[in-house]
MARZASE-621405 format. One line per field, with one value per residue (C-alpha): x, y, z. Coordinates in nm, 2 decimals, m for minus. Layout:
BEGIN
c1: (X | ...)
c2: (Y | ...)
c3: (Z | ...)
//
This chain:
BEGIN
c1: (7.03 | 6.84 | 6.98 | 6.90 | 7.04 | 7.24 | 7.36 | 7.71 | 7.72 | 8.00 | 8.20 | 8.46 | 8.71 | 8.82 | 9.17 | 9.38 | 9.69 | 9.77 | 9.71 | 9.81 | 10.16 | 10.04 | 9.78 | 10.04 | 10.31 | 10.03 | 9.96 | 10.34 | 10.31 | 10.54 | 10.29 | 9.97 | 9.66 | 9.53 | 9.48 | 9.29 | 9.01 | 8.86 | 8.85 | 9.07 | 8.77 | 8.49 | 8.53 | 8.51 | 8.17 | 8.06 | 8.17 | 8.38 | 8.59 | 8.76 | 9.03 | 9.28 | 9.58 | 9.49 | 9.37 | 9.75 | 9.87 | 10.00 | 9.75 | 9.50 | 9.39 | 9.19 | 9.40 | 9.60 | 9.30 | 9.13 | 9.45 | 9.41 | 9.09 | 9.30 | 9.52 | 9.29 | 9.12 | 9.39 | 9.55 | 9.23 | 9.06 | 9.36 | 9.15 | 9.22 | 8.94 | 8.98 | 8.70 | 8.95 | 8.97 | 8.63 | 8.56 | 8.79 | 8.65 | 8.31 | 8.23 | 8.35 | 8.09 | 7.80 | 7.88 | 7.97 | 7.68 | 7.85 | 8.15 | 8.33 | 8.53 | 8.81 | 8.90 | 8.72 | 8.96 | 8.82 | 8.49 | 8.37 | 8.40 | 8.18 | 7.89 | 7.94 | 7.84 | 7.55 | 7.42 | 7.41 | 7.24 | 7.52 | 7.62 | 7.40 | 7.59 | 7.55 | 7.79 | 7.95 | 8.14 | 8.41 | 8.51 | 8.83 | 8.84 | 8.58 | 8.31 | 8.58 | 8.70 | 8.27 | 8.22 | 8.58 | 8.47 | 8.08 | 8.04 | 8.36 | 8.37 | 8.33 | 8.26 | 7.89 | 7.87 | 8.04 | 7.77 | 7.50 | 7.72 | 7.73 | 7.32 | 7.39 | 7.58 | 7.36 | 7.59 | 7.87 | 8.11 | 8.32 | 8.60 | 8.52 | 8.21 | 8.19 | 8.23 | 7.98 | 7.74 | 7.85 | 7.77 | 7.43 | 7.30 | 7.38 | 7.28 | 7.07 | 7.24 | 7.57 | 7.77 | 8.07 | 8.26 | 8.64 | 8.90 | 9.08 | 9.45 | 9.61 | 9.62 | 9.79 | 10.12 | 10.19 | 10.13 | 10.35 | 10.69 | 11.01 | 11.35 | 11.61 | 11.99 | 12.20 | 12.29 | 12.03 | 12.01 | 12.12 | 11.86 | 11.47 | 11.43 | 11.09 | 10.94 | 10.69 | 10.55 | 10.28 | 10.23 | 9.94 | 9.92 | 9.77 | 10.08 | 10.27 | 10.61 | 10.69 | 10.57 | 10.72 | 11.11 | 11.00 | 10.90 | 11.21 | 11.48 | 11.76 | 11.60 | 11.83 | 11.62 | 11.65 | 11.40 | 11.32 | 11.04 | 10.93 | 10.74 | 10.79 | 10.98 | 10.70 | 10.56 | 10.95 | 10.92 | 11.09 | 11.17 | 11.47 | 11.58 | 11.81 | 12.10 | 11.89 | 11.63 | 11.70 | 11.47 | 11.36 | 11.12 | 10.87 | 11.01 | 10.83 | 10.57 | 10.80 | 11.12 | 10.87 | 10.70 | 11.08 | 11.14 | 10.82 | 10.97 | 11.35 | 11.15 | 11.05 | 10.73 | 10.52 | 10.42 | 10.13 | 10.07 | 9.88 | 9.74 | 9.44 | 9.17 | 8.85 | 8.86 | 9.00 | 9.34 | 9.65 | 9.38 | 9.61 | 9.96 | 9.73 | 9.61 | 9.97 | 10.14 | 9.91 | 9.90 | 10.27 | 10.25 | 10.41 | 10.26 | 10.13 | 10.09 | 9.84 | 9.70 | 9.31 | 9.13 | 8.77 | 8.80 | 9.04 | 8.91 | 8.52 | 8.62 | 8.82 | 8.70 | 9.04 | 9.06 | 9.37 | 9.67 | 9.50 | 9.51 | 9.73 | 9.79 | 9.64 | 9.85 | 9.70 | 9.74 | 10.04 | 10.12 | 10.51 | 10.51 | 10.20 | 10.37 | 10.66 | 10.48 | 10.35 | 10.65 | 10.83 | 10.53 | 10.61 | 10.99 | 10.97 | 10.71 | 10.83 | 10.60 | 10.29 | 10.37 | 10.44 | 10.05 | 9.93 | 10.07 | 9.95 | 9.61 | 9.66 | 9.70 | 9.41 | 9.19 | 9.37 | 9.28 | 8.87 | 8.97 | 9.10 | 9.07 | 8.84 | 8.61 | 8.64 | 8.49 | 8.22 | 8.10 | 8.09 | 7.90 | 7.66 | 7.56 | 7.51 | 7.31 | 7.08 | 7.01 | 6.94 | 6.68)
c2: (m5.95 | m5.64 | m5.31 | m4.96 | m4.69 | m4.56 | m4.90 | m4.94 | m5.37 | m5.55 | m5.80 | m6.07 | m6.20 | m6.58 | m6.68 | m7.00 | m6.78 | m6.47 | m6.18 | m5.88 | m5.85 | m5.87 | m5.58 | m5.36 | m5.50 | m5.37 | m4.99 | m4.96 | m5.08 | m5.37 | m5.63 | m5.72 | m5.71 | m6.05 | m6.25 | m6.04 | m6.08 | m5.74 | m5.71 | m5.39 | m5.26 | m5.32 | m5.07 | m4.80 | m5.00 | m4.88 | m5.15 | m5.19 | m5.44 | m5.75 | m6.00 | m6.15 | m6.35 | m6.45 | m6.81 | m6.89 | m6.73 | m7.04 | m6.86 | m6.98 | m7.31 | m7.41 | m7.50 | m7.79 | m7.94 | m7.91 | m8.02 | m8.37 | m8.31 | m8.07 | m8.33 | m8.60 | m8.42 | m8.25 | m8.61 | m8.82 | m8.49 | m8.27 | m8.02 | m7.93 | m7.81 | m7.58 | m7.61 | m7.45 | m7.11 | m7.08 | m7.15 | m6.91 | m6.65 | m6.73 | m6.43 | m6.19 | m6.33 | m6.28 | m5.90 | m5.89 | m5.93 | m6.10 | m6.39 | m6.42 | m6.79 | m6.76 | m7.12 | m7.51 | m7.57 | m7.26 | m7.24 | m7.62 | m7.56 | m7.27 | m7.48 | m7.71 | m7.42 | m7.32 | m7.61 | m7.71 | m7.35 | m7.23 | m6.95 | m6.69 | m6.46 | m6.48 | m6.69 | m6.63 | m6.90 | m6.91 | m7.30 | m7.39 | m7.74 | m7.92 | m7.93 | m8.17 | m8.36 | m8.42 | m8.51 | m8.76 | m8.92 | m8.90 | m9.17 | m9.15 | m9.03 | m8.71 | m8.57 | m8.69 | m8.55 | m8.18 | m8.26 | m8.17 | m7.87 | m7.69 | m7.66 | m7.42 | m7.14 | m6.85 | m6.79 | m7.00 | m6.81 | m7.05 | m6.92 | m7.17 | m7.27 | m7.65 | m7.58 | m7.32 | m7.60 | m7.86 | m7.68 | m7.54 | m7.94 | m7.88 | m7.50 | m7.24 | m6.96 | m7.06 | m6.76 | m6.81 | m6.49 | m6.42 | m6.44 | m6.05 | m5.96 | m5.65 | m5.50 | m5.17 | m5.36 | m5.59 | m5.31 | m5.07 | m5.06 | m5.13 | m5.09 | m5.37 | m5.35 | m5.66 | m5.83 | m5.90 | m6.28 | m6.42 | m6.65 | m6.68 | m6.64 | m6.81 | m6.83 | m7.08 | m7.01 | m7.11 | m7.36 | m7.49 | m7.84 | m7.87 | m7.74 | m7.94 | m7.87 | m8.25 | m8.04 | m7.78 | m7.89 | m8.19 | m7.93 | m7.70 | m7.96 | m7.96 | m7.64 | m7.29 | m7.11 | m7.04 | m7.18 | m7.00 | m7.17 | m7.01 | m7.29 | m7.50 | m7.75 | m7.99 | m7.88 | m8.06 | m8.33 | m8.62 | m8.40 | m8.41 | m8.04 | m7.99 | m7.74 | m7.50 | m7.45 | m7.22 | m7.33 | m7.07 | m7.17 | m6.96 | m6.56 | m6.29 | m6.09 | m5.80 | m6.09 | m6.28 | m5.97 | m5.86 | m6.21 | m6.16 | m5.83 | m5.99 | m6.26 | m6.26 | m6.56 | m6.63 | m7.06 | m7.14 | m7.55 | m7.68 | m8.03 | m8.20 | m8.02 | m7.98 | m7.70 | m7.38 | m7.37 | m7.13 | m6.82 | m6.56 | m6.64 | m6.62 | m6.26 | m6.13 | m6.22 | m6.07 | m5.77 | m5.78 | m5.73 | m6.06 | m6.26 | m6.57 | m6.95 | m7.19 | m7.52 | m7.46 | m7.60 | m7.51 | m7.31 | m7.10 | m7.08 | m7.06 | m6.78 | m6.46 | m6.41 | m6.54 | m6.55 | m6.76 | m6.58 | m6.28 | m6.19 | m6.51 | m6.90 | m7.24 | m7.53 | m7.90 | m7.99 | m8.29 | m8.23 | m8.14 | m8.12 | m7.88 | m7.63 | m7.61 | m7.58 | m7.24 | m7.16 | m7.16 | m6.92 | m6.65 | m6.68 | m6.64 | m6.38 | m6.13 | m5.87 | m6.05 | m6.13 | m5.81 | m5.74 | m6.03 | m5.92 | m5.58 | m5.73 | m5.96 | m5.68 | m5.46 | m5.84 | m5.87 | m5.51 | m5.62 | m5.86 | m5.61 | m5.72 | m5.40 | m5.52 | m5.87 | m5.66 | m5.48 | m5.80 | m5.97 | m5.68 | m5.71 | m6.03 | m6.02 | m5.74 | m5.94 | m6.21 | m6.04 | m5.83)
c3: (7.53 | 7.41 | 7.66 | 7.70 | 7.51 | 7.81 | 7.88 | 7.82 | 7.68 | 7.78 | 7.63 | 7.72 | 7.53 | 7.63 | 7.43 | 7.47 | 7.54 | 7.73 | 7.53 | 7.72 | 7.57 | 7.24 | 7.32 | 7.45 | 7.19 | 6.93 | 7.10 | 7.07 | 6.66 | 6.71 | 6.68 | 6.50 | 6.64 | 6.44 | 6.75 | 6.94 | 6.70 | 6.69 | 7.05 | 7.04 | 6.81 | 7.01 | 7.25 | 6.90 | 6.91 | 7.24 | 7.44 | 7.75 | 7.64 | 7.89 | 7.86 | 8.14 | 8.13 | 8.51 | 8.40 | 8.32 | 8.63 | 8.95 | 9.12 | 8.92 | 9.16 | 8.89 | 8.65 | 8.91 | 8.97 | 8.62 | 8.44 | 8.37 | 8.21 | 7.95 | 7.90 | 7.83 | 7.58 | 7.40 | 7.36 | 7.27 | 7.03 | 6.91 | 7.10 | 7.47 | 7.72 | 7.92 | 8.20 | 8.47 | 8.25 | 8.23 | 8.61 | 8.70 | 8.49 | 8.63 | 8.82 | 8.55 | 8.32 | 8.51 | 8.52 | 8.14 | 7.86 | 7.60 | 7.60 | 7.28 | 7.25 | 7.02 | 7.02 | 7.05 | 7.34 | 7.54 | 7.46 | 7.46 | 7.86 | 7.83 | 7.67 | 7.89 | 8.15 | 7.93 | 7.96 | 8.28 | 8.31 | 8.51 | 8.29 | 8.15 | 7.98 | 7.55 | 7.40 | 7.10 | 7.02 | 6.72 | 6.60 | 6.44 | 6.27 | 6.55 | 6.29 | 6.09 | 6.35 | 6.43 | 6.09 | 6.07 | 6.35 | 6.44 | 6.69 | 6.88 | 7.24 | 7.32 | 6.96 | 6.98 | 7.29 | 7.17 | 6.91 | 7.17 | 7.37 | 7.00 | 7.03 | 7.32 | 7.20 | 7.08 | 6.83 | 6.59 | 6.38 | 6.16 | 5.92 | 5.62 | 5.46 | 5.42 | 5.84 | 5.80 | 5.67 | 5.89 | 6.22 | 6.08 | 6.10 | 6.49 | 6.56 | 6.36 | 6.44 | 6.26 | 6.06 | 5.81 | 5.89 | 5.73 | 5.97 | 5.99 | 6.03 | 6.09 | 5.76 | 5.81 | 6.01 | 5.73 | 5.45 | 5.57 | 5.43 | 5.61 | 5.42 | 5.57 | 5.45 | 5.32 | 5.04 | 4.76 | 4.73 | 4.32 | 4.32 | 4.38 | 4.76 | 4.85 | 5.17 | 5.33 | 5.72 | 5.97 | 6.25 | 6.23 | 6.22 | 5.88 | 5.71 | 5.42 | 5.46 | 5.32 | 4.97 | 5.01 | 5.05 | 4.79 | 4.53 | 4.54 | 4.63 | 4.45 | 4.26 | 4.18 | 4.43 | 4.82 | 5.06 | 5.43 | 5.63 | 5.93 | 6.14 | 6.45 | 6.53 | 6.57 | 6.17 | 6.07 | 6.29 | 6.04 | 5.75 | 5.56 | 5.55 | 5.19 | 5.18 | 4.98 | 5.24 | 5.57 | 5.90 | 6.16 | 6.46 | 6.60 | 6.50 | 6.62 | 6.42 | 6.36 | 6.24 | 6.04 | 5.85 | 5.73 | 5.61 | 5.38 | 5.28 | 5.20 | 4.96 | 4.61 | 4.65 | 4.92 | 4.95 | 5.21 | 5.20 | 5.32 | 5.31 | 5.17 | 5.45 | 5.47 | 5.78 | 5.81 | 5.77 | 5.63 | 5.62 | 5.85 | 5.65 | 5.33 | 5.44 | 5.59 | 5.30 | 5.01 | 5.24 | 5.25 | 4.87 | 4.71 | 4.46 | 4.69 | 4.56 | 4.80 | 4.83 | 4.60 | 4.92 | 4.99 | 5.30 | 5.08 | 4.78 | 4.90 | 5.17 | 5.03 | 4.65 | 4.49 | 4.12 | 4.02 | 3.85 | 3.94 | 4.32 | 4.42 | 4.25 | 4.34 | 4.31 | 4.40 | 4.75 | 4.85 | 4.52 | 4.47 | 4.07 | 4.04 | 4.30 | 4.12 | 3.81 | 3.97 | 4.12 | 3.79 | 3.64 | 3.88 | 3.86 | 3.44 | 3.49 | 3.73 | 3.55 | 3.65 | 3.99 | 4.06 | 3.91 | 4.12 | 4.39 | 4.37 | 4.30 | 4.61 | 4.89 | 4.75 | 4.78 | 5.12 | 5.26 | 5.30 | 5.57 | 5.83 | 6.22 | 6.22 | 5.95 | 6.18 | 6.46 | 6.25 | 6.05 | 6.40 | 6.58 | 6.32 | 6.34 | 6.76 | 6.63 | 6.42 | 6.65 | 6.95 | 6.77)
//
């Protein structure tokens, strides 16, 4: 892995979704660049820098043939693999240096490839909830065998550290790095006209499938406040939605963003995990500047530095009563939420996609010395 001076290293970044819109969305400053995970930093870093959407083209002959084994392993695991992506992609790697998996689902194929001592390129491979669903269920098919493609990577990031420690049992070289977001889109201040609501407008989004909007809707029910939750469809699947609460699906960064801005309390639940789970919303919102209340769960609360009723507030995970409790703190005590929050977006402005990028480069650095 070691190269010249003059050597220009390249590197490849593999995503489960096309990412070229949000690249250009992000030049033109109407989108984040959160999921592109530093990659539009590296080349600041003296890299030539890849990604393609190609994989998800028709063309892609690949994915037709490749599917079913997607399928089957998106529906037996909760995580897909996608071994026709990485196929496809083949060639490119052999001329790049470096491979950076964002996600389980794409680079599970890519150990597989590693292994079989078909690819040769470094793999840095970042893992979002496998280590749990390893440790949840150790003996059942294929988790014991993803047990023995994690030994191949030559490098695991992890965003929590009970997964931190988890995958170092499997792999030496396993980091527990903080998961960046685009600090300066979320900070920056946009005035929106209309009406000023009368009561407490609060505000819970994400889709991630570890999201508690059961809670949520449970805690402020019947409350004198207004409710918005910005989530999927599937997140709501058999919830009773009350008349004080206000459902959108799947807004764009830009939409979402002024929703922050229009309310007075950020809620992230989440349920009772041990993975990493409501990290970005955590970030965007403190960033956003509003006092934020979370679930206290370990990949949280081990990961950013958060000191309760200082930068944000915990509240007990599946527990309905204990949010409100903290709900009810910040609505009596607009004068310290506005000091939370304020303490909150200084926290949040550390975990920057371009720190992301640095902190990453860093690491590749160490290990290939």
């Amino acid at each position: 892995m070691k190269k010249s001076n003059s050597e220009v290293r390249k590197i490849f970044f593999l995503y489960k979704t096309p990412r070229t819109k949000i690249y250009k969305e992000w030049l033109k400053g109407l989108s984040p660049d959160t999921i592109l995970y530093g990659a539009n930093h590296f080349e600041k870093l003296g890299f030539k820098v890849f990604f393609s959407d190609f994989s998800y083209s028709p063309l892609n002959i690949f994915h037709w043939i490749f599917y079913p084994i997607q399928y089957v392993a998106a529906k037996r695991t909760g995580i897909g693999f996608k071994l026709d992506q990485a196929l496809v992609h083949l060639l490119s790697f052999r001329k790049n240096s470096l491979i950076v998996s964002t996600m389980d689902t794409v680079g599970l194929p890519l150990l597989l490839l590693k292994k079989l001592k078909i690819l040769k390129s470094t793999l840095i491979y970042i893992s979002v909830g496998l280590a749990d669903k390893i440790e949840n269920n150790p003996r059942k098919w294929p988790f014991h065998w993803y047990k023995e493609l994690l030994k191949h990577a030559d490098i695991i990031i992890c965003y929590s550290k009970p997964e931190e420690r988890l995958l170092k049992q499997l792999n030496k070289n396993v980091y527990f790095l903080p998961v960046g977001i685009d600090f300066k889109f979320f900070q920056r201040k946009t005035k929106f006209k209309g009406p000023k609501s009368d009561k407490p407008v609060i505000i819970a989004f994400g889709r991630d499938q570890d999201r508690d909007y059961n809670t949520f809707i449970t805690a402020i029910k019947g409350k004198n406040v207004k409710g918005i939750i910005v989530a999927s469809r599937e997140n709501l699947k058999g919830i009773a939605i009350p008349s004080n609460v206000k459902v959108y699906h799947d807004l764009p960064a830009a939409e979402l963003k002024k929703k922050i801005l229009l309310s007075d309390i950020v809620v992230i639940p989440i349920k009772k995990v041990k993975k990493a789970a409501g990290q970005l919303s955590l970030l965007d919102a403190l960033a956003c500047e509003k006092p934020v209340i979370i679930s206290k769960i370990y990949s949280i609360t081990e990961s950013f530095g958060l000191k309760d009723y200082f930068h944000n507030l915990y509240y007990f995970p599946e527990k309905p009563e204990s949010l409100w409790e903290k709900l009810e703190f910040l609505i009596n005590n607009p004068n310290e939420a506005r000091k939370i929050a304020a303490n909150g977006q200084k926290l949040a402005k550390r975990y920057s996609t371009e720190a992301f990028a640095n902190n990453l480069l860093e690491i590749i650095n160490r290990v290939s010395e």
